[in-house]
Short mmCIF file of the C-alpha atoms (twelve columns), coordinates in Angstrom:
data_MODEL
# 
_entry.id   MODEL 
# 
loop_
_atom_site.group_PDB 
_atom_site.id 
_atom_site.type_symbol 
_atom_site.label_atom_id 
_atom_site.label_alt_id 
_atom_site.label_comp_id 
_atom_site.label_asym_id 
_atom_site.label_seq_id 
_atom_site.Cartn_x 
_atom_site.Cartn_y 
_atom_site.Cartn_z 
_atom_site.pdbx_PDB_model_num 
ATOM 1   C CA . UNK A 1   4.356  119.371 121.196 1 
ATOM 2   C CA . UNK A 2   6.936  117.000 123.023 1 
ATOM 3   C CA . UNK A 3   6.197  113.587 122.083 1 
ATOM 4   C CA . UNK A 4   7.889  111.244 124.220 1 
ATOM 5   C CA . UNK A 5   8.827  107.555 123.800 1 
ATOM 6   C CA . UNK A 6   9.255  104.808 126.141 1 
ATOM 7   C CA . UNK A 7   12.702 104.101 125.395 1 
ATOM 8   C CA . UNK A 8   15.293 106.130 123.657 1 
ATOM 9   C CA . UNK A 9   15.115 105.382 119.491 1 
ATOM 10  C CA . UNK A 10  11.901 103.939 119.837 1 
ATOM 11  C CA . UNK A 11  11.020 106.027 116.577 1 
ATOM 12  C CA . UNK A 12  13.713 104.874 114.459 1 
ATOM 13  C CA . UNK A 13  13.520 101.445 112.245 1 
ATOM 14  C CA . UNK A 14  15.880 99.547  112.377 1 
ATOM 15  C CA . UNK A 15  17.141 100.153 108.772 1 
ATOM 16  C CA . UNK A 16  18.068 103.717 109.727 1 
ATOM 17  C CA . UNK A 17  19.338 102.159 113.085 1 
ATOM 18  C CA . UNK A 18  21.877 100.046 111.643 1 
ATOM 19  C CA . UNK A 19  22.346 102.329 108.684 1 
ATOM 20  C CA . UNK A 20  23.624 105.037 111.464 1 
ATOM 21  C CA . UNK A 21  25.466 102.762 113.575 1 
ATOM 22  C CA . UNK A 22  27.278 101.486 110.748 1 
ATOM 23  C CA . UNK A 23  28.853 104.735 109.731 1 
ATOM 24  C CA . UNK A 24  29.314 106.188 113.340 1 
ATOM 25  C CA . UNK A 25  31.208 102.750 114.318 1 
ATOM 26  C CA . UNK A 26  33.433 103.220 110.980 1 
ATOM 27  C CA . UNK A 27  34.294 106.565 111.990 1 
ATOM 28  C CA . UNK A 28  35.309 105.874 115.193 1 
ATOM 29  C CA . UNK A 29  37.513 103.123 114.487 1 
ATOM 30  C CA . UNK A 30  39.310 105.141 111.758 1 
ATOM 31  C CA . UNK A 31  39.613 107.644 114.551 1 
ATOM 32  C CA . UNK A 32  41.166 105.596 116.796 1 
ATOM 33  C CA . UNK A 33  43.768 103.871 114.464 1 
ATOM 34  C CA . UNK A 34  44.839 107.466 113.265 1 
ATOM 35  C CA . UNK A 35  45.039 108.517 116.776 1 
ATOM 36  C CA . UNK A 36  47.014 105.151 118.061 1 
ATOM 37  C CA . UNK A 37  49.453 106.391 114.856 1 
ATOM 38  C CA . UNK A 38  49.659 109.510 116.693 1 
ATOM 39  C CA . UNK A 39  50.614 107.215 119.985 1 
ATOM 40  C CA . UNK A 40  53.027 105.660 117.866 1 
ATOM 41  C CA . UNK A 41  54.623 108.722 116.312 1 
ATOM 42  C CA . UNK A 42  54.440 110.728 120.003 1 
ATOM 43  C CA . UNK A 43  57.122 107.632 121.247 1 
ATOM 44  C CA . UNK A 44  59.899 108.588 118.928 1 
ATOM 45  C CA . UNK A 45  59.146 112.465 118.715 1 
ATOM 46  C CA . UNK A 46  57.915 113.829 121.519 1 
ATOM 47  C CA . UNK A 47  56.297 117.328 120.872 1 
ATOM 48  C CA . UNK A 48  53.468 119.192 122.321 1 
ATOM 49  C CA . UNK A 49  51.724 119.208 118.508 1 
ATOM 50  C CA . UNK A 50  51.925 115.719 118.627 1 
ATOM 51  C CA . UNK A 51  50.446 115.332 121.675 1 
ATOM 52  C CA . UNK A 52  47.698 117.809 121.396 1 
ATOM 53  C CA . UNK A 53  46.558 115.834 118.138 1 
ATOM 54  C CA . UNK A 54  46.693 112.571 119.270 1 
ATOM 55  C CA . UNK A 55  44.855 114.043 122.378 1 
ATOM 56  C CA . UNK A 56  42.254 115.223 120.123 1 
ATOM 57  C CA . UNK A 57  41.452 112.708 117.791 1 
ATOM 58  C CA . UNK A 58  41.584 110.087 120.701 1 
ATOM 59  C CA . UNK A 59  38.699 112.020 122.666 1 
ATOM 60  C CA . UNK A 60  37.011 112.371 119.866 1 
ATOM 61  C CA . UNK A 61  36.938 109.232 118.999 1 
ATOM 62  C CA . UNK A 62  36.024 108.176 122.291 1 
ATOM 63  C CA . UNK A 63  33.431 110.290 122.039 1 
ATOM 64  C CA . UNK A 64  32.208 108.700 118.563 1 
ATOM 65  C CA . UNK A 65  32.145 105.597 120.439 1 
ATOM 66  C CA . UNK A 66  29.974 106.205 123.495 1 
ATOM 67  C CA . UNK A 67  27.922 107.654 120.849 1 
ATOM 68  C CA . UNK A 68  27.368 104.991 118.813 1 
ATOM 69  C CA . UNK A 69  27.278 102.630 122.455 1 
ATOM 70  C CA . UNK A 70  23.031 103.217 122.717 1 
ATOM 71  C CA . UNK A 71  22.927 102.966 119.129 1 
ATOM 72  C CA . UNK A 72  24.229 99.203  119.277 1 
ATOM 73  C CA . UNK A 73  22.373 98.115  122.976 1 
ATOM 74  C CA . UNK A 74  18.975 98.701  121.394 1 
ATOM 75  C CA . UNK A 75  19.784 97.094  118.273 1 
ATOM 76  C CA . UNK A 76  21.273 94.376  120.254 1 
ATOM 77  C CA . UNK A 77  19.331 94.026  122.966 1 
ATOM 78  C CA . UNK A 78  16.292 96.367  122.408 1 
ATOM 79  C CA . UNK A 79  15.194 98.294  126.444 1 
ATOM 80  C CA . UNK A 80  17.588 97.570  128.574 1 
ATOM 81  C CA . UNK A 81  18.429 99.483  131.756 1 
ATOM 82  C CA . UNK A 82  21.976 100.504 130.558 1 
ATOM 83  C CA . UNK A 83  19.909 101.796 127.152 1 
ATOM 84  C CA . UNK A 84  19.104 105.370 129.319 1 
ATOM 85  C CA . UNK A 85  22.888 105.958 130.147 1 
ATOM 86  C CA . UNK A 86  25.673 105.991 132.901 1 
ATOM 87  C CA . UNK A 87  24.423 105.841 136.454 1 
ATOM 88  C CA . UNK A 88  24.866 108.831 138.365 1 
ATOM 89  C CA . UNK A 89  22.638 108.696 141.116 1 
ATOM 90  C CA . UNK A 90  19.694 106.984 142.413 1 
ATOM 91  C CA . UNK A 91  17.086 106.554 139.391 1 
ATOM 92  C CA . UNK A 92  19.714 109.289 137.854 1 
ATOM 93  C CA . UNK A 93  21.448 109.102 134.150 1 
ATOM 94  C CA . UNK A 94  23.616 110.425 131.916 1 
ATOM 95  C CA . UNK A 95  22.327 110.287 128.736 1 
ATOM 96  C CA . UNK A 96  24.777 108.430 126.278 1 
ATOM 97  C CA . UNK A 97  25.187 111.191 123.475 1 
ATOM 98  C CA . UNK A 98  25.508 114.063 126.201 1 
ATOM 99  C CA . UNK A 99  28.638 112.263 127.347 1 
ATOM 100 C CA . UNK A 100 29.778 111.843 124.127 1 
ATOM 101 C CA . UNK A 101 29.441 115.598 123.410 1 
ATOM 102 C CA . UNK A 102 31.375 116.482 126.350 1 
ATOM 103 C CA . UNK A 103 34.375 114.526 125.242 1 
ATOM 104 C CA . UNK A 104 34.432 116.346 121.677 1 
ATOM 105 C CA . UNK A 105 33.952 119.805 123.786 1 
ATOM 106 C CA . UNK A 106 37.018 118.715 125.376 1 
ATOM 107 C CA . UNK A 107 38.609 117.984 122.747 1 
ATOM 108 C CA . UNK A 108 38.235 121.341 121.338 1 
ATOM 109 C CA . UNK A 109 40.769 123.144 123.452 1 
ATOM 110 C CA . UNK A 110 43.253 120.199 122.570 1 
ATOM 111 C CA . UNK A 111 43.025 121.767 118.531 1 
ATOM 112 C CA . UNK A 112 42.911 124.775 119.549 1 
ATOM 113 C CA . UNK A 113 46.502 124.107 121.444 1 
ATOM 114 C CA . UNK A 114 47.326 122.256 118.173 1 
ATOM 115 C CA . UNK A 115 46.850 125.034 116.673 1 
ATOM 116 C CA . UNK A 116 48.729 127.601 118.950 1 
ATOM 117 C CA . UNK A 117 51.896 125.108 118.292 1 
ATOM 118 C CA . UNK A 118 51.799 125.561 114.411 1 
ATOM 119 C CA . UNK A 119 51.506 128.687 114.205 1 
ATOM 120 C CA . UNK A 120 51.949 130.712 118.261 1 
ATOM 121 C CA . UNK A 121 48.703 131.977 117.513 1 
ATOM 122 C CA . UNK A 122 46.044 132.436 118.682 1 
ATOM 123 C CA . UNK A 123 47.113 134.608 121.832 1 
ATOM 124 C CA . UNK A 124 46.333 132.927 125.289 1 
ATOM 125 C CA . UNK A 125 43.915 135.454 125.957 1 
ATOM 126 C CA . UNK A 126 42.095 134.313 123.335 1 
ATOM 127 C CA . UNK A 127 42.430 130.571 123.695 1 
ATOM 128 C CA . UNK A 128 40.654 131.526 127.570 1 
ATOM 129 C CA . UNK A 129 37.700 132.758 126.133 1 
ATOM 130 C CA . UNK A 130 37.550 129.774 123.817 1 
ATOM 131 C CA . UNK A 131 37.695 127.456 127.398 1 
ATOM 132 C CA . UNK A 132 35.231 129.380 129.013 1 
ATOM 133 C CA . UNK A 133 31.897 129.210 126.370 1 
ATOM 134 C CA . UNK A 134 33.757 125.115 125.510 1 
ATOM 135 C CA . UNK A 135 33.453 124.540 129.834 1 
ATOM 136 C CA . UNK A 136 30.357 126.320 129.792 1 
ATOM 137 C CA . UNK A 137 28.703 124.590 127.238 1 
ATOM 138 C CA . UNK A 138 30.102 121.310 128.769 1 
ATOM 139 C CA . UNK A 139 27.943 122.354 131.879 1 
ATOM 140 C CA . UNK A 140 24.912 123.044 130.000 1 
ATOM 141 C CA . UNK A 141 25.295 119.339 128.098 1 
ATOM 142 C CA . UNK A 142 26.184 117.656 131.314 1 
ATOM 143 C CA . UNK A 143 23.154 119.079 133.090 1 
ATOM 144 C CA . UNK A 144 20.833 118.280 130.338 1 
ATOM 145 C CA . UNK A 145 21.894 114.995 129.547 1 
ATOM 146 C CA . UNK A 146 21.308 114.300 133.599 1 
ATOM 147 C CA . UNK A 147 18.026 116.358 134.539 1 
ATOM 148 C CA . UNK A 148 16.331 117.277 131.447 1 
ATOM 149 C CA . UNK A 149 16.864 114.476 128.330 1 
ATOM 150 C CA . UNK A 150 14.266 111.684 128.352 1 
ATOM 151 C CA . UNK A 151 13.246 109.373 125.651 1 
ATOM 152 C CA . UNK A 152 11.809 111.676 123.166 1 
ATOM 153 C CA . UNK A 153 13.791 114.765 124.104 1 
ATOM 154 C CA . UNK A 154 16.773 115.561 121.979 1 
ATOM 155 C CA . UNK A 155 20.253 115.620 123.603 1 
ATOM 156 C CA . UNK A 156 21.008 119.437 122.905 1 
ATOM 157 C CA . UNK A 157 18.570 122.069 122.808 1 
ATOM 158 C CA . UNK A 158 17.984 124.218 119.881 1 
ATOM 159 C CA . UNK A 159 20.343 127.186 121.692 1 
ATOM 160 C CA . UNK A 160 22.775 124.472 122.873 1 
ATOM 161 C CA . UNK A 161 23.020 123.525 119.327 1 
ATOM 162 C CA . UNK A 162 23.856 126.805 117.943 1 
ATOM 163 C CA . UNK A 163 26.084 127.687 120.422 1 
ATOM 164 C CA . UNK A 164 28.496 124.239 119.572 1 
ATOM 165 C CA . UNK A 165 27.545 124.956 115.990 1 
ATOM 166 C CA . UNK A 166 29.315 128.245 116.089 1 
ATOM 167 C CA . UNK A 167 32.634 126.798 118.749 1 
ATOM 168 C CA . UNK A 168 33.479 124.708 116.184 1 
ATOM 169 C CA . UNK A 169 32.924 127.209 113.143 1 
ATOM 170 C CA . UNK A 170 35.159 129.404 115.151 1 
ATOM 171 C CA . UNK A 171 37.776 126.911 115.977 1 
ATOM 172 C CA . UNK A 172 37.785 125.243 112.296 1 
ATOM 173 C CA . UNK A 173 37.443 128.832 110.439 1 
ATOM 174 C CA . UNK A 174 40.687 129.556 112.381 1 
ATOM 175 C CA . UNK A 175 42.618 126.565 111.537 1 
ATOM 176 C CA . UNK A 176 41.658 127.251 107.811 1 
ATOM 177 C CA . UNK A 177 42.413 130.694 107.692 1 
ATOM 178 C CA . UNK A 178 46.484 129.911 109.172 1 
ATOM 179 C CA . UNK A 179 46.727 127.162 106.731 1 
ATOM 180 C CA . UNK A 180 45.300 129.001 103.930 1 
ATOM 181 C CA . UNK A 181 47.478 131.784 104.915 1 
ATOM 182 C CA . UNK A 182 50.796 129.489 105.447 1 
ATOM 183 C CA . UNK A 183 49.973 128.093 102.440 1 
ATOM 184 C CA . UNK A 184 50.758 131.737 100.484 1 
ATOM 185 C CA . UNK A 185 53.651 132.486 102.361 1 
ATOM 186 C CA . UNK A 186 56.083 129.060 101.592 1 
ATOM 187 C CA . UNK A 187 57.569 128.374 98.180  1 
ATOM 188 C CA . UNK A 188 56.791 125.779 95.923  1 
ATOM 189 C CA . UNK A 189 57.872 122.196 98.364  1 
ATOM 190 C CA . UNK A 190 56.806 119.309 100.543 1 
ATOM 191 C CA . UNK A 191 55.916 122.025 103.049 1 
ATOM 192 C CA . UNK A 192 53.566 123.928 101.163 1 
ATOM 193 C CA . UNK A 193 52.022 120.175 99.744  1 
ATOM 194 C CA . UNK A 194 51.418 119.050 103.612 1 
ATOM 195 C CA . UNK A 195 49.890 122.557 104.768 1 
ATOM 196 C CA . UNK A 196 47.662 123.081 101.839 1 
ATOM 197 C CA . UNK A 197 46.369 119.023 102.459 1 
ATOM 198 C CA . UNK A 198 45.491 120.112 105.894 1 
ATOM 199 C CA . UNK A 199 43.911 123.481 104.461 1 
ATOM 200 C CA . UNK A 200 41.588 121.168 102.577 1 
ATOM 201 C CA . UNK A 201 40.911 118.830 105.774 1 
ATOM 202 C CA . UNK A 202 39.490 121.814 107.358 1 
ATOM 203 C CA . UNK A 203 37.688 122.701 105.085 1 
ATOM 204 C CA . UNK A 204 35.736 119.450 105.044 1 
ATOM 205 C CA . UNK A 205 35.092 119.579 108.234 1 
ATOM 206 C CA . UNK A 206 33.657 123.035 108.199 1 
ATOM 207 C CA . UNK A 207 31.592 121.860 105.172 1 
ATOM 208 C CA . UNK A 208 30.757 118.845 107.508 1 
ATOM 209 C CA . UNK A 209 29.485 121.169 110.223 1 
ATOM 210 C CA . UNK A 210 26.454 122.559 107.305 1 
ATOM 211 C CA . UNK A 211 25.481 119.363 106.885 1 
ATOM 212 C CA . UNK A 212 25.394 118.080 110.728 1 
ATOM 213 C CA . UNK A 213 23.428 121.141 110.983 1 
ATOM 214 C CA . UNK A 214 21.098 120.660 108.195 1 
ATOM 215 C CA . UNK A 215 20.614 116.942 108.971 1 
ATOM 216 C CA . UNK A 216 18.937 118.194 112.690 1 
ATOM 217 C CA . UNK A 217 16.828 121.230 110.961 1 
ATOM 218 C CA . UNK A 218 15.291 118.201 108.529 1 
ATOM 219 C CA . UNK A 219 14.828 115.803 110.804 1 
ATOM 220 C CA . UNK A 220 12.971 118.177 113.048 1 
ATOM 221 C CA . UNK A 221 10.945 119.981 110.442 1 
ATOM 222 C CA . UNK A 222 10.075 117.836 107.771 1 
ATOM 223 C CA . UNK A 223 8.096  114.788 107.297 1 
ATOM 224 C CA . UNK A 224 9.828  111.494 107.382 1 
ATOM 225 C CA . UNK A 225 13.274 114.278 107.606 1 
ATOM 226 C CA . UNK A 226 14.533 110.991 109.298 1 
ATOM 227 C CA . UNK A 227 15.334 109.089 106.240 1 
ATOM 228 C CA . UNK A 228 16.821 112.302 104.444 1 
ATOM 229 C CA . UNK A 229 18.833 113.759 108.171 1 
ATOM 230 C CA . UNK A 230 20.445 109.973 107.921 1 
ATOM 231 C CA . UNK A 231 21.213 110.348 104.563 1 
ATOM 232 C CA . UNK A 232 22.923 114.000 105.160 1 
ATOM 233 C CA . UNK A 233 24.406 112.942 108.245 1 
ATOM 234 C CA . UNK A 234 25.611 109.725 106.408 1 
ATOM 235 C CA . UNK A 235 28.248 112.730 104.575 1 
ATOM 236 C CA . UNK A 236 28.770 114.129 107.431 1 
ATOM 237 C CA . UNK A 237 30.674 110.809 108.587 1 
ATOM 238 C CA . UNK A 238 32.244 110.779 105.424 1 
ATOM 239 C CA . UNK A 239 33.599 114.368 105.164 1 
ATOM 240 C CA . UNK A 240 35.133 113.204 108.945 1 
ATOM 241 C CA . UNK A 241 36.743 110.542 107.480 1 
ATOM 242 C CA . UNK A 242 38.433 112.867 104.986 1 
ATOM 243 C CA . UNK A 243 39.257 115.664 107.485 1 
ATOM 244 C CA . UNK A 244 40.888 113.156 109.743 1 
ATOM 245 C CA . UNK A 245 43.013 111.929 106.836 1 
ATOM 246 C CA . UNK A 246 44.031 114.931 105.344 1 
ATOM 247 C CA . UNK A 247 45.183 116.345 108.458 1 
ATOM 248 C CA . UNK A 248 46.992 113.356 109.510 1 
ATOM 249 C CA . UNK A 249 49.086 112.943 106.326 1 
ATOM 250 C CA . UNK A 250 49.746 116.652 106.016 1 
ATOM 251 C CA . UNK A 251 51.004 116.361 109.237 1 
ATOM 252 C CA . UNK A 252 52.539 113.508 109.728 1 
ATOM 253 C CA . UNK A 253 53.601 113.247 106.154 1 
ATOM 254 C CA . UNK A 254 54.477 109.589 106.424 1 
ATOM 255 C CA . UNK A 255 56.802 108.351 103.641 1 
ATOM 256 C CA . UNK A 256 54.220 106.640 101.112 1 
ATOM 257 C CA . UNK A 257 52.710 110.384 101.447 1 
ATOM 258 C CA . UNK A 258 56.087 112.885 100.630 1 
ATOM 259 C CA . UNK A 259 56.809 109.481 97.632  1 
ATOM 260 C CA . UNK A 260 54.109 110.461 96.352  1 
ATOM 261 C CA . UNK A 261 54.641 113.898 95.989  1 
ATOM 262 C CA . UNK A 262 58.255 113.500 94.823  1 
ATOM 263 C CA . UNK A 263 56.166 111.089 92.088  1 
ATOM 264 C CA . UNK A 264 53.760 113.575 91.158  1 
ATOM 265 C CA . UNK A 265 55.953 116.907 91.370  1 
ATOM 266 C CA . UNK A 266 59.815 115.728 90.763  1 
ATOM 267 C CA . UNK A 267 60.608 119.304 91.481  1 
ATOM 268 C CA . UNK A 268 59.665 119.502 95.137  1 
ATOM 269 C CA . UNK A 269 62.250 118.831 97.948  1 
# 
């Protein structure tokens, strides 16, 4: 039975409120430094890899932050008009974490062009299909997060949910998978150090992608799940955090990174 509220996160305490906005806003500024690094790096060498990264992170930073936006108002400033999300219309919103999504949808065909320029694969063909079920699934969350989501009514449905669960298996499986196989291929050298560091970033966020999804099943199915989702999604954050890093450095590979390398494994050029 749909229980609804009479302003979004009425349900929540505020210990879990500002135990959740905490970590989101932590993300989201280590998202945006890496990406401004990106910036930074994109000045003196500009390349499409570059740019697709820094394109990524950014939006999905952004995302992070509009996000975490609601989060703060009603902690702040408890129901407020600008709590049920951006105008759109007369008595119309958008709900804050349905725009958020659709910048991380959209940031999914920027990795997936990150991707193409590591390794010219994917085909095209393929990265098409990816944009059509990302742009269609943008239309579902747009739509929802305008006509359907009121307090007390989640921002993706349960199929919505699968279907992004399963985009971003697909895209992360296939970053993994070229790193992994990289990784086998290159002697023993800085190269191999940097591609196997991003191997394990992916893999963090795939492991990440469990527990998002396991936070949502608890929270819906089990009593007071709401303490134990925040916990979950509280590693979730973290294994972010760590996926943003590791690909950054292994990318990147600024010079405190490939020192320590040449520290650890003298051997390596």
């Amino acid at each position: 039975m749909l229980l609804t509220q009479d302003y979004h996160y009425q349900n929540w305490d505020q210990g879990t409120l500002l135990f959740q906005c905490v970590f989101q806003t932590v993300v989201t500024v280590f998202l945006l430094l890496v990406s401004a690094e990106l910036w930074r790096k994109y000045r003196t060498r500009r390349t499409r890899v570059i740019y697709h990264l820094g394109m990524a992170f950014s939006l999905i930073g952004i995302g992070f932050l509009t996000g975490t936006l609601p989060i703060f108002i009603v902690l702040t400033f408890g129901d407020v008009p600008i709590l049920n999300g951006i105008p759109v219309g007369e008595g119309m919103y958008l709900w804050w974490t349905n725009f958020s999504f659709a910048f991380v949808i959209l940031a999914n065909l920027f990795l997936f062009k990150f991707l193409q320029g590591l390794f010219d694969s994917p085909s095209q063909k393929f990265f098409y299909l990816f944009a059509v079920a990302n742009i269609f699934l943008a239309i579902l969350d747009v739509y929802r997060g305008i006509f359907v989501v009121i307090p007390g009514v989640n921002a993706l449905s349960v199929e919505m949910g699968m279907i992004f669960f399963f985009i971003e298996l697909v895209l992360w499986g296939l970053i993994a998978s070229k790193l992994f196989r990289s990784y086998r291929k290159i002697r023993p050298s800085i190269d191999r150090v940097s591609i196997i560091t991003m191997a394990v970033g992916s893999v963090f966020m795939i492991v990440s992608l469990f527990m998002f999804a396991l936070g949502n099943i608890i929270q819906g199915l089990v009593i007071d799940g709401l303490i134990y989702a925040t916990l979950l999604l509280a590693f979730y954050w973290l294994l972010i955090i760590l996926t943003v890093f590791f690909i950054y450095i292994g990318f990147i590979r600024p010079d405190w990174f490939k020192a320590l390398i040449r520290k650890i494994s003298p051997e390596l050029s």
